[in-house]
C-alpha positions in Angstrom: 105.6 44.7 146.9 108.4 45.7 149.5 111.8 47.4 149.5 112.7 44.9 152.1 116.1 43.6 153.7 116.7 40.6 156.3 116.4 42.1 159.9 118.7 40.2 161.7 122.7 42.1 161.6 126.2 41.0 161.6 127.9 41.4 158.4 129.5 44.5 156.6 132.1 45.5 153.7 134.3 48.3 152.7 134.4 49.7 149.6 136.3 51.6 146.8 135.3 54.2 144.7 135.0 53.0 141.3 137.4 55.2 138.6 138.9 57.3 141.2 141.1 55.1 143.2 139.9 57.0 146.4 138.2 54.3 148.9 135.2 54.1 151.1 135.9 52.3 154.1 133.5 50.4 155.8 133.6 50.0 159.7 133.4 45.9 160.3 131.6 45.6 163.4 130.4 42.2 163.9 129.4 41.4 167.4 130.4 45.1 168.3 134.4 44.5 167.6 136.5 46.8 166.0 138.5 45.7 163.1 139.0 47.9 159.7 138.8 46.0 156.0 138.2 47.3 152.5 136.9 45.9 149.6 136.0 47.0 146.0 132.9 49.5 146.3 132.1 47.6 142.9 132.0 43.8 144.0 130.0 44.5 147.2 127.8 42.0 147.4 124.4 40.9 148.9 125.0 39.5 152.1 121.5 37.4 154.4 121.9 39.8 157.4 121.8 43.4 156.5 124.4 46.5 158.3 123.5 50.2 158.3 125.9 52.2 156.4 126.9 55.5 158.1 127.9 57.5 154.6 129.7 60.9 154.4 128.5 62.2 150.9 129.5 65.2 149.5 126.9 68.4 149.0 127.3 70.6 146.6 125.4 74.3 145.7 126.1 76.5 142.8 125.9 80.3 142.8 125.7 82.0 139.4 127.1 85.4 139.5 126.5 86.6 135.8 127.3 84.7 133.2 130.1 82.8 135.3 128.8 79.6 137.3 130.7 78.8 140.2 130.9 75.5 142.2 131.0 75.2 145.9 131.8 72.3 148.3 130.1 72.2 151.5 131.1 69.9 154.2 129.8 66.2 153.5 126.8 66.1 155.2 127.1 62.4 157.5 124.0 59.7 156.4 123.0 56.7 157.9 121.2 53.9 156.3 120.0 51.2 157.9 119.5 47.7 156.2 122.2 48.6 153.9 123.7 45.0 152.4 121.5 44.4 149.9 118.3 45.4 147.5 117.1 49.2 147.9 119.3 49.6 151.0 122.4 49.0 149.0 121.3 51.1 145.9 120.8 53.9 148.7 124.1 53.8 149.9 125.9 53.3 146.6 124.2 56.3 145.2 125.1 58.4 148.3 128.9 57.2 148.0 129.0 58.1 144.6 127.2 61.9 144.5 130.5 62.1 147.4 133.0 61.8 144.1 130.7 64.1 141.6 132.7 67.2 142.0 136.4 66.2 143.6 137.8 63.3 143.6 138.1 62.8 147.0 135.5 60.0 147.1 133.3 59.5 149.8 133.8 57.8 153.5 131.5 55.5 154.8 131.6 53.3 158.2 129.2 50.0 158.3 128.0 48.8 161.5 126.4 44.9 162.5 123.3 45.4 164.7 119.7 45.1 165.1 117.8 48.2 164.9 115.3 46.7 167.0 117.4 46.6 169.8 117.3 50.3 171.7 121.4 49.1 172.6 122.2 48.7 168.9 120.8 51.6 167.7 122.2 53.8 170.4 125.9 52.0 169.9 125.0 52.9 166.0 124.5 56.5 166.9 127.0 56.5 169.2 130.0 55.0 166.5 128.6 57.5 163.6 129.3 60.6 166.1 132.1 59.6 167.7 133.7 59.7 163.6 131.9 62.3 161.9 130.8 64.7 165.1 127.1 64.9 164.1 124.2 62.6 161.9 122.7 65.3 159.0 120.4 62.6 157.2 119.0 59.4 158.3 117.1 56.8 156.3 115.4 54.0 157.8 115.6 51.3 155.5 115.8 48.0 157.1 113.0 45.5 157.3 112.3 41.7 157.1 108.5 39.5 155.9 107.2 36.9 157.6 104.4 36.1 155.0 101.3 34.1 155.5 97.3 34.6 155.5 96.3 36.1 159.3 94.5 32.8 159.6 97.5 31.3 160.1 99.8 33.9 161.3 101.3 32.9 164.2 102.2 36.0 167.0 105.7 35.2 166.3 105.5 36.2 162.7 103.7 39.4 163.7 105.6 40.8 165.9 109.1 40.0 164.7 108.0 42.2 161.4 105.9 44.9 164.0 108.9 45.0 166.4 112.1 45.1 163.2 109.9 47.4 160.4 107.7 49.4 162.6 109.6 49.6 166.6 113.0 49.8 164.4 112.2 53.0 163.1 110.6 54.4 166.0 114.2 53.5 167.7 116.3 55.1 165.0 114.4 58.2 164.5 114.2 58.9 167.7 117.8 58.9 168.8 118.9 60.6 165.2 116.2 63.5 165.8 118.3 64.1 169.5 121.8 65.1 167.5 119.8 66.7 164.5 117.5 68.5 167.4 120.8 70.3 169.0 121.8 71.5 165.6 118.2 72.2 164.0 118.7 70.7 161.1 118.2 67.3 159.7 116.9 65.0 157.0 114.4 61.4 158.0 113.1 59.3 155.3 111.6 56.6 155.9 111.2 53.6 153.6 107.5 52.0 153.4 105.6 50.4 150.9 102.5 50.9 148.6 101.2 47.9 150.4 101.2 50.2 153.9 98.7 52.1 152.0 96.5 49.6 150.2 97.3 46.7 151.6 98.2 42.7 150.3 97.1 39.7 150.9 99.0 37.6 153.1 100.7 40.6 154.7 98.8 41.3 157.7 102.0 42.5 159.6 104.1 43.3 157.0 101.0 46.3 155.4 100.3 47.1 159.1 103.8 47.6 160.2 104.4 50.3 157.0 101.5 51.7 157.7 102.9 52.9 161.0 105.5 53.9 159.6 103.3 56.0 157.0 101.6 57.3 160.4 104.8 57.9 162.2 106.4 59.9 159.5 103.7 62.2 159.0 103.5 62.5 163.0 107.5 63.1 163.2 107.1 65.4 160.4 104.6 68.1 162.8 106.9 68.0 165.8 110.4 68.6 164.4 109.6 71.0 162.0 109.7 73.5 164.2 113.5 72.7 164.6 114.0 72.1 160.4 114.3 68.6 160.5 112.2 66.9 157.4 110.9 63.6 157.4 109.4 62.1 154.5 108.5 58.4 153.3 109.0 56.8 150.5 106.7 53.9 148.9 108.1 51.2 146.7 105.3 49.2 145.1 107.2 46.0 142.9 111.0 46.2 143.3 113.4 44.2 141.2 115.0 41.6 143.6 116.4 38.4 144.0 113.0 37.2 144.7 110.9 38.5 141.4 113.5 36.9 139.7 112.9 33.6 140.6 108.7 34.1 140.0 107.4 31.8 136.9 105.9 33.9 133.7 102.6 33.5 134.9 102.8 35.1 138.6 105.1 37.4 137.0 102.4 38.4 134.1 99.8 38.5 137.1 101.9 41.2 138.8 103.3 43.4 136.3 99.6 43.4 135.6 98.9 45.8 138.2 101.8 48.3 137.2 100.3 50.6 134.6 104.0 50.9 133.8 104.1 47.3 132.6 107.7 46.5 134.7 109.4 46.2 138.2 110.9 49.2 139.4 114.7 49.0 140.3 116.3 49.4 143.4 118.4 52.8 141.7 115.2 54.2 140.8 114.0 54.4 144.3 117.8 55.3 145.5 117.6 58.6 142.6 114.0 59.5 144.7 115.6 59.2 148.4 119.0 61.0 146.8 117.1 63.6 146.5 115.2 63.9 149.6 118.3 63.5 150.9 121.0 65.9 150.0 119.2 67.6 147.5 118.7 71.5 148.9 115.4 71.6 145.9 113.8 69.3 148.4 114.1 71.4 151.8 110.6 72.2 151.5 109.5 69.0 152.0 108.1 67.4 154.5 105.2 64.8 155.9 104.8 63.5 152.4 104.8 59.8 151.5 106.1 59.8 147.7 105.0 56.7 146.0 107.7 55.3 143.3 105.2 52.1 142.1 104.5 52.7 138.1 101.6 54.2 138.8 100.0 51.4 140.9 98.4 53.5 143.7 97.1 56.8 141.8 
């Protein structure tokens, strides 16, 4: 019941367009060095150690003067995701890439960076490398996370506070030193991935429910003292995700689960990107703000 990637970052990828022959480049940064590669936006593939993807998508208004709709192209508004190599992180960053090539086909620009967001270094050098290309951060989405399962009788501390200090101190970290750039300009977008399981909770994930429910109390926190400088920070709960793991679950645990989901199914990782899209980049959604929008089939009502 999480929208979860592996906490620990080295890896990264470039990418291309699909259709357009414009590419995406990713910024390979493992271990902090500076080397340039591309690959095919298409073939990117799910790697163990997730990056955060600094993505420059496109924005786009329209203004009808009549009968005559006209289209207009604002600067592409710079995004970071972190935990961006795989499951909900990827669809995030995929779906910002591609609303970049909607109107021109100028495809979008992206920059990926190795690091661990619960490092304060990291995430400052993360910062640092997505303003020292782009100028600013518009939109950041906090993403990454990792599970270290098990019933609290036998949680060790380790397992608690590797999840408390990537899922919960992560986030503190990167909102934190986004909210300083978006303060200067007043203006910004936070959303913050959680769970359903940060507001219910789950058995055998002591850490993992108490760690989004910080979040949950963070965002709503964040939300009261930026708004005064127009900066919106939302969450987003994902209740059962498609994944690499629910694929592997026999028919019975699988029938057990889907038997909480009124919806009768597992969400997919582009359902939840469509939702944080939105929040996003989306100017319908500029009066939004504190919220926690839960995308579970109906689990939590």
């Amino acid at each position: 019941m999480a929208s979860c990637a592996s906490g620990s970052a080295i890896m990264a990828a470039g990418i291309t367009m699909p259709n357009t022959g414009h590419k995406i480049c990713h910024f390979r940064q493992p271990f902090l060095s500076n080397t340039l590669h591309t690959i095919n936006f298409s073939n990117l593939q799910c790697r163990s150690n997730p990056f955060s993807a600094v993505v420059k998508a496109q924005a786009v208004t329209v203004e009808q003067a009549g009968s005559q709709v006209t289209p207009k192209t604002h600067e592409a508004p710079v995004v970071i995701v972190t935990g961006a190599s795989r499951g909900i992180g990827k669809a995030i960053s995929l779906a910002l890439g591609k609303a970049g090539c909607k109107i021109e086909t100028c495809g979008g620009q992206a920059l990926s960076f190795g690091g661990d967001v619960s490092k304060e270094a990291d995430v400052e050098a993360m910062i640092k490398t997505a303003v020292d290309a782009w100028g600013t951060v518009d939109v950041l989405i906090n993403n990454a996370g990792i599970t270290r399962d098990g019933l609290l009788m036998r949680m060790t501390t380790k397992q608690w506070q590797e999840v408390i200090d990537l899922n919960l101190t992560g986030v503190y970290l990167c909102t934190q030193a986004a909210a300083k750039i978006m303060m200067k300009k007043k203006k910004g977008k936070i959303i913050n991935i959680a769970s359903v399981v940060g507001l219910v909770g789950n058995f055998g994930q002591a850490n993992y429910s108490a760690a989004k429910a910080g979040v949950i109390g963070l965002t709503k926190t964040v939300a009261k003292e930026y708004a005064s400088r127009n900066i919106n920070v939302n969450a987003v709960a994902p209740g059962f995700i498609a994944s690499d793991m629910t694929a592997k679950l026999g028919d019975d645990i699988e029938k057990k689960i889907l038997g909480q989901v009124p919806l009768g199914r597992y969400g997919q990782p582009e359902e939840v990107a469509g939702l944080v899209e939105f929040l996003a980049i989306n100017p319908a959604a500029n009066y939004i703000t504190g919220q926690v929008l839960t995308i579970d089939g109906g689990m939590v009502m």
